[in-house]
C-alpha positions in Angstrom: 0.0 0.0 0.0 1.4 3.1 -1.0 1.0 5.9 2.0 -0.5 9.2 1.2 -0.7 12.4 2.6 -4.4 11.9 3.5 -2.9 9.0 5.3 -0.4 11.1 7.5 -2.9 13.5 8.3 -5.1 10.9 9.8 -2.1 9.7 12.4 -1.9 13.0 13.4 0.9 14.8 11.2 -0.6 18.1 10.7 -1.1 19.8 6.9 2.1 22.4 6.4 5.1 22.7 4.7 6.9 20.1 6.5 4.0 17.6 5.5 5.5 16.7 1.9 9.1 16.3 3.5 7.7 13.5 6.2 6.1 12.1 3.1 8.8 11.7 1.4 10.8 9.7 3.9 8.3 7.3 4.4 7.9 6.2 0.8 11.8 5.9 0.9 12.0 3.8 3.8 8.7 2.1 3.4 7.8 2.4 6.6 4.2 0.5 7.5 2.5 0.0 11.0 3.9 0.3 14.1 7.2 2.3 12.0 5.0 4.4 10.4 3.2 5.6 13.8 6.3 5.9 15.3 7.9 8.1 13.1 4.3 10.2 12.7 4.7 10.7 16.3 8.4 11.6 16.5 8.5 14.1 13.3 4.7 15.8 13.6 5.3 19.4 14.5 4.3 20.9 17.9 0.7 22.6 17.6 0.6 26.1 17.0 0.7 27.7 20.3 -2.4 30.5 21.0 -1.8 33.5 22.5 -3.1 32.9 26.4 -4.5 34.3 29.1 -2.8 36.7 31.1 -0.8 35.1 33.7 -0.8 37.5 36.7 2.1 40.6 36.9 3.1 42.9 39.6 3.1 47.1 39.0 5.5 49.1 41.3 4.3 51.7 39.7 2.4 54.4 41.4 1.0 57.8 39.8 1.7 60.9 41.9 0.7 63.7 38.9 -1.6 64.2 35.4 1.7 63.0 33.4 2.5 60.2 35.3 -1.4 58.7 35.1 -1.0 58.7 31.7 2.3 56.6 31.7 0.5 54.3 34.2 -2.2 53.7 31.8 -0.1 53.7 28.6 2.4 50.9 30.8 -0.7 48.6 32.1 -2.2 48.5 28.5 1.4 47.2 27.0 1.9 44.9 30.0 -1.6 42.9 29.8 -0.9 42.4 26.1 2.5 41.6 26.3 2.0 39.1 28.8 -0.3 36.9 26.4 2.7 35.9 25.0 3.1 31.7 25.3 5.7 31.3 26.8 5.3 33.9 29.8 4.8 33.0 33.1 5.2 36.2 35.4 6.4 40.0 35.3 6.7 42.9 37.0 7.2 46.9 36.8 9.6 48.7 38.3 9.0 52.9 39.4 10.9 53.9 36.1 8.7 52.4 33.3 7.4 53.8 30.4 6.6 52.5 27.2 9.0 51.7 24.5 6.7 51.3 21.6 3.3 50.0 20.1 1.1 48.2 22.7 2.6 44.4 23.8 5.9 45.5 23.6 7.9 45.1 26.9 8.6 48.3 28.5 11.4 50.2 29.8 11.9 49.4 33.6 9.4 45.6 33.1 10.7 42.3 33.7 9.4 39.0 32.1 10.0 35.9 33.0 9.7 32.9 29.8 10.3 29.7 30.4 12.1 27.8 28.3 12.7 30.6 25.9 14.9 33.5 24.7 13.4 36.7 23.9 15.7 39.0 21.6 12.9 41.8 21.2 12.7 41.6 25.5 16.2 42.7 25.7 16.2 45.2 22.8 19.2 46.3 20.5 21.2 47.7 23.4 22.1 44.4 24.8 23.7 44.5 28.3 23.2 48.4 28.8 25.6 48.6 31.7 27.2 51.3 34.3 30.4 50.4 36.0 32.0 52.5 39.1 35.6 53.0 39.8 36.7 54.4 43.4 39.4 57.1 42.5 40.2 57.7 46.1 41.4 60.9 47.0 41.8 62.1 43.3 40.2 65.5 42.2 36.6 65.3 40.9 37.8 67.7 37.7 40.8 65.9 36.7 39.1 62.7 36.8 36.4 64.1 34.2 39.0 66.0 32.5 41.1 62.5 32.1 37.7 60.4 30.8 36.5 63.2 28.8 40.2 63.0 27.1 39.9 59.1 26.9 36.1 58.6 26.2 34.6 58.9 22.5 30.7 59.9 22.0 28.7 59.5 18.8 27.7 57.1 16.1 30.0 54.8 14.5 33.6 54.0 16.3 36.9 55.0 16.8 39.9 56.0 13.9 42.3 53.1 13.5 44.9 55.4 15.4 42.7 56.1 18.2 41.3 52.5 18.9 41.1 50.2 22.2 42.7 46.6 22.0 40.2 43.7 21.7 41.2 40.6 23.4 42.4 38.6 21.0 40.8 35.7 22.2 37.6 37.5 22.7 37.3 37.9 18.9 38.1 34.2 18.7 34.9 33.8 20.9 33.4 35.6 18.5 34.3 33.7 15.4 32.7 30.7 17.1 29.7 31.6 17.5 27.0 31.1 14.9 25.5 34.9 16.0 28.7 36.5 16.1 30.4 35.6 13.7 30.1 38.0 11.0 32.4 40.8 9.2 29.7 43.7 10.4 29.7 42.5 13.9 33.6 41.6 14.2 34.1 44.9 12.9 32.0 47.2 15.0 33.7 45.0 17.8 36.8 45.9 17.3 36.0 50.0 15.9 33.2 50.4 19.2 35.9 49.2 22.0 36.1 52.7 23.9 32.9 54.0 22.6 29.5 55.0 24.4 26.9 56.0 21.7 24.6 58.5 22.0 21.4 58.7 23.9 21.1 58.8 27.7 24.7 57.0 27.9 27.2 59.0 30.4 30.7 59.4 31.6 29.5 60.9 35.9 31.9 61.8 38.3 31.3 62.6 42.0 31.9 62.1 45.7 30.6 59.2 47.7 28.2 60.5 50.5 30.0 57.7 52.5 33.4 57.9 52.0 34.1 61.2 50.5 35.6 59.5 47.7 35.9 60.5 44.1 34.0 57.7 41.6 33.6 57.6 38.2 30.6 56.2 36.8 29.7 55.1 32.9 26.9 54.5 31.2 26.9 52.5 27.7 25.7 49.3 25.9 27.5 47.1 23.6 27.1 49.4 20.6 27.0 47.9 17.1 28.2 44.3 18.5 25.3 44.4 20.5 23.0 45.5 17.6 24.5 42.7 15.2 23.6 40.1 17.6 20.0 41.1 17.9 19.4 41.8 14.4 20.5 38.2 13.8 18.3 36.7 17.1 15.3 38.9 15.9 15.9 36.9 12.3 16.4 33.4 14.1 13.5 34.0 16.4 10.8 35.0 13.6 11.5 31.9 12.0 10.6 30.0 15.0 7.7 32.4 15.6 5.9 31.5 11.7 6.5 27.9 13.2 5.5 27.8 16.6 3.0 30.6 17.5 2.1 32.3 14.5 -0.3 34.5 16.4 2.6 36.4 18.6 3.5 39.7 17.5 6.5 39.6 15.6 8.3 42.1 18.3 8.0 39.3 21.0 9.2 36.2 19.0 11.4 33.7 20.7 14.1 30.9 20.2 13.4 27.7 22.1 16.3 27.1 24.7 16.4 23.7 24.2 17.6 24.2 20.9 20.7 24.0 19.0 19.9 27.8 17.8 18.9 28.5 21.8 22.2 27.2 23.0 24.1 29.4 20.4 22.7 32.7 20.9 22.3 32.3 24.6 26.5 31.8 24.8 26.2 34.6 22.4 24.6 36.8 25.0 27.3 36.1 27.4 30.2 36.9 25.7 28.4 40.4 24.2 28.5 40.8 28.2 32.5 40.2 28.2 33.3 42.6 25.4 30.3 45.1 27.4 32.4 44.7 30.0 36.0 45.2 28.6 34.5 48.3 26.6 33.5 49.8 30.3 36.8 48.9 31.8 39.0 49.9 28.7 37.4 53.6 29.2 38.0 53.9 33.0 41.9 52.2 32.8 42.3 55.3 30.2 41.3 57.6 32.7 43.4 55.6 35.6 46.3 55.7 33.6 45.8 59.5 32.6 46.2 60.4 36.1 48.2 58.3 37.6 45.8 56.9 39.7 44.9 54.0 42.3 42.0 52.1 42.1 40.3 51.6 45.5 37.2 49.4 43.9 35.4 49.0 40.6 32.4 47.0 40.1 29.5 47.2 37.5 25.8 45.4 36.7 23.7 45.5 33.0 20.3 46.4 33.4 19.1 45.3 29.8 19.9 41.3 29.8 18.7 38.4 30.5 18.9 36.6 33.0 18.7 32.6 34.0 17.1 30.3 36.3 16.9 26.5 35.6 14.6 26.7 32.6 13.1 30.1 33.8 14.6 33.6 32.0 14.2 36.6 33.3 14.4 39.6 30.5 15.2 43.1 32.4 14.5 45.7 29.7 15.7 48.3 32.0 15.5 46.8 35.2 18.8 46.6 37.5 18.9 42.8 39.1 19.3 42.4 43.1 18.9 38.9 44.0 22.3 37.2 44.2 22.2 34.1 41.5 22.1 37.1 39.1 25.0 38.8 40.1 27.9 36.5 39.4 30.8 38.8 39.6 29.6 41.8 41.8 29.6 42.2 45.9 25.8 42.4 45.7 26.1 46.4 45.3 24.2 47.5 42.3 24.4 51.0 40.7 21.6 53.1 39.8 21.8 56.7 37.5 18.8 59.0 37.7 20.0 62.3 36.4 23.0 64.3 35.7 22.3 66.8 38.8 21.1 64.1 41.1 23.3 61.4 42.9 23.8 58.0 41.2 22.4 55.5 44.1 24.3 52.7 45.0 21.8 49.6 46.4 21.6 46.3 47.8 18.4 44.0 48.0 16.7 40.7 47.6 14.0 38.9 45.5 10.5 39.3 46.6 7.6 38.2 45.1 7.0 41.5 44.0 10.2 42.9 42.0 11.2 39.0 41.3 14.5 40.0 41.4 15.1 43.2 40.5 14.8 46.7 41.2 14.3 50.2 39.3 17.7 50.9 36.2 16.9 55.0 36.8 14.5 57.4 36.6 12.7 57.1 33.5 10.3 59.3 31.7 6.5 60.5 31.6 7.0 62.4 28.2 9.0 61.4 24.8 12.0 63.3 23.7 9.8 65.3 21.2 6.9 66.1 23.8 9.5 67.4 26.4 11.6 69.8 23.8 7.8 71.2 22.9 7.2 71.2 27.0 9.8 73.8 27.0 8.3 76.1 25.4 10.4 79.3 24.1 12.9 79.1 26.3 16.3 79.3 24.6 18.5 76.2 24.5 21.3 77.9 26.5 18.8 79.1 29.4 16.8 76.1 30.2 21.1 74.1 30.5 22.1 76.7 32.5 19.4 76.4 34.8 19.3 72.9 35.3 23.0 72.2 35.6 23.4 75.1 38.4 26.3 73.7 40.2 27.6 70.0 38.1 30.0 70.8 35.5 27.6 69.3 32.9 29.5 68.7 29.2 28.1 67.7 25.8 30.7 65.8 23.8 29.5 66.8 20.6 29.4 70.7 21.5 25.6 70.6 20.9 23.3 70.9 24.0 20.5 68.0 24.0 17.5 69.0 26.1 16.0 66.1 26.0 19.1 64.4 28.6 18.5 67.5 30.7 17.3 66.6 34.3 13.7 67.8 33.4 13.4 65.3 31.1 12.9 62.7 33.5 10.4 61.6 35.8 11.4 63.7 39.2 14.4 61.3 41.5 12.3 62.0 44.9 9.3 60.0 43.2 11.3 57.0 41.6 13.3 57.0 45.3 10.2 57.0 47.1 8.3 53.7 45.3 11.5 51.8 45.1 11.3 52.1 49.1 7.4 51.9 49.5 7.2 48.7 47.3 10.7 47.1 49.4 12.7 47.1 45.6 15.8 47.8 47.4 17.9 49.9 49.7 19.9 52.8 48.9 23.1 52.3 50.3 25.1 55.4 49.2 24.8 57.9 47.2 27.6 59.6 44.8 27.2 63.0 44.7 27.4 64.7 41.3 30.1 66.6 40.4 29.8 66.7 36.3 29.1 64.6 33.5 29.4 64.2 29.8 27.1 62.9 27.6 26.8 62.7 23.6 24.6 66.1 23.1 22.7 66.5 19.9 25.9 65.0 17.9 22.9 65.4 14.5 23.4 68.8 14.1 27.0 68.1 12.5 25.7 64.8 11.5 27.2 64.6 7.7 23.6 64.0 6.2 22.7 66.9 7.4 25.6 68.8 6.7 25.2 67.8 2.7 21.1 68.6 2.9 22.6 72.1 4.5 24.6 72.4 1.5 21.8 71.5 -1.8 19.5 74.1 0.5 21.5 76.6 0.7 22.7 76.2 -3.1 19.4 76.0 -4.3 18.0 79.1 -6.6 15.5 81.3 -5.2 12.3 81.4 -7.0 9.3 83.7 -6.3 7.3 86.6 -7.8 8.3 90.2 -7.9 
């Protein structure tokens, strides 16, 4: 008897692509019977997976003003969606969230927690956005941002080939080993980024420790275009899994399967983007070290925007800085926490509850977008609204450019983010660095080259009207 489709379908092999495939095989190997069902149940692909009902998440969110209602709102609405997702089984919200784009997609300051699955969209482009502290000592607060404004390099794209940091060389052989990793983009901007920051809310902070008197330095950054290769590729990897698996998850929350080859792959991927995150931090404060002259009293750093793992359990922080100790494998359980660049960067310690799962606020977040706080502004000039906000930090903007959207009033108020993480027990603030100054990209676009050529055809274009 010669097997049909019609004949697979029956034993349970659903209709799909992968139907004329199984086919095939057993016409070659002839299998009959007992075979046949065997290999039917072995091959047949898993059911389409639903999107399901809501598994229950915690908000450690509280609204204190008009503004911050309408975060709250905008926050629940992406959280109940995104939590249909299959594979979720728990989240939560820290006091800095705010959306970070349609409806279901994980927000800044939420944690999920998948099981048995890996998440690129969950951790975003900016994979392992980190800050890392070094303990100057006794040095002065000006030379030290003097020396890391010398060393430190803001901006798209990376560093000349006379001005670059050293890559390990066996970190790029890591690279080549991975099936994620190794590409020419992504070996590239790993070796061009080393000693790079971006753009964006990413900072170079020096101050005094409440505690101590002591001067730190404190950077901000990602993992730059290494980073962005990687998730580009697990966002491609994942989507095929997605058209497989659970066809009815939105795109922006696909997933790889752990237990797969692909899973195993991207997941070491994930780690050694931390190592090179890392290294980039370290390579920027050793600049500044070496500038001076300097002694190191202690340096220690955490990510914010990983993923994190627990037996089968992953827990994606998309802006969420972890407490509880089985995710801090190389850190003395003191986590570091930025809110503006006129307000102390928090140093904390806690535990996992059952309400932050792990984890505790990454800053302070915003109530408003970039564009709806420049219009907030109003008609105040550029250089009025930075000089009264940075009254007393040395505040510097690498590019020459002032960006009011990283002023402090861009961000939800310190006080109210402080207050929740202690009203919810998120974690305890242990010490504070008081500012000093800081240096961030500024609006690096006004001298962007694009913009510089469209300057050019505009102003070279003729004049037409009517007399």
């Amino acid at each position: 008897m010669t097997v049909t489709g019609k004949d697979l379908i029956d034993l349970g092999f659903p209709p799909g692509p992968a139907l004329g495939a199984a086919l095939a095989h057993v016409r070659l190997h002839g299998l009959q019977g007992d075979a046949l069902r065997a290999y039917v149940e072995a091959k047949k692909p898993a059911p389409k997976l639903r999107l399901q009902t809501a598994p229950a998440w915690v908000l450690n969110l509280e609204a204190e003003d008009e503004a911050e209602a309408g975060n709250v709102a905008a926050v629940t609405e992406t959280m109940d969606q995104l939590m249909r997702t299959p594979t979720l089984r728990g989240g939560a919200v820290m006091p800095d969230a705010c959306p970070a784009g349609a409806p279901g997609t994980i927000p800044v300051g939420g944690v999920v927690v998948a099981e048995r699955a890996i998440h690129p969209g969950m951790h975003s482009a900016d994979i392992c956005c980190s800050v890392m502290l070094t303990d100057f000592a006794d040095a002065d607060p000006e030379a030290v941002l003097n020396a890391v404004h010398e060393a430190t390099h803001f901006g798209p794209g990376g560093r000349a080939a006379d001005q670059r940091f050293a890559v390990p060389p066996e970190m790029l052989e890591a690279f080549r080993t991975n099936r994620f990793l190794n590409s020419d983009t992504i070996l590239r901007s790993a070796v061009e980024h080393m000693g790079t920051q971006g753009d964006g809310n990413h900072f170079a902070f020096v101050g005094r420790s409440q505690a101590t008197g002591r001067t730190c330095l404190v950077t901000h950054h990602g993992s730059r275009g290494a980073g962005a290769g990687l998730y580009a590729q697990g966002m491609k990897v994942a989507e095929r899994f997605r058209m497989q698996l659970s066809p009815a998850t939105p795109k922006a929350n696909a997933w790889i399967p752990s237990d797969s080859p692909e899973g195993a792959a991207y997941w070491e991927a994930l780690q050694l983007i931390r190592q090179w995150t890392r290294a980039n931090h370290e390579a920027l404060h050793q600049a500044a070290v070496a500038a001076l002259g300097a002694q190191v009293a202690d340096r220690f750093w955490n990510e914010h925007n990983f993923v994190f793992r627990r037996g089968d359990l992953y827990y994606h922080a998309k802006g969420a800085t972890p407490v509880a100790g089985d995710f801090l494998p190389d850190t003395n359980g003191v986590q570091i926490v930025p809110l503006n660049m006129a307000e102390p960067v928090l140093l904390i310690r806690g535990n996992a509850t059952d309400r932050n799962l792990g984890f505790a606020p990454h800053g302070a977040g915003r109530n408003l977008s970039r564009t709806a706080h420049r219009r907030s502004l109003g008609s105040y000039a550029e250089a009025e609204v930075f000089a009264r906000e940075t009254k007393g930090i040395d505040a510097r903007f690498w590019s020459g450019h002032i960006d009011v959207s990283e002023l402090p009033s861009a961000y939800k108020p310190a006080a109210t983010v402080r207050a929740q993480m202690a009203r919810f027990d998120l974690a305890e603030v242990v010490d504070e660095i008081m500012p000093y100054g800081c240096i961030m990209a500024g609006d690096w676009e006004r001298d962007a080259p694009w913009r510089r050529r469209l300057d050019a055809r505009a102003s070279a274009a003729p004049v037409s009207g009517r007399g």
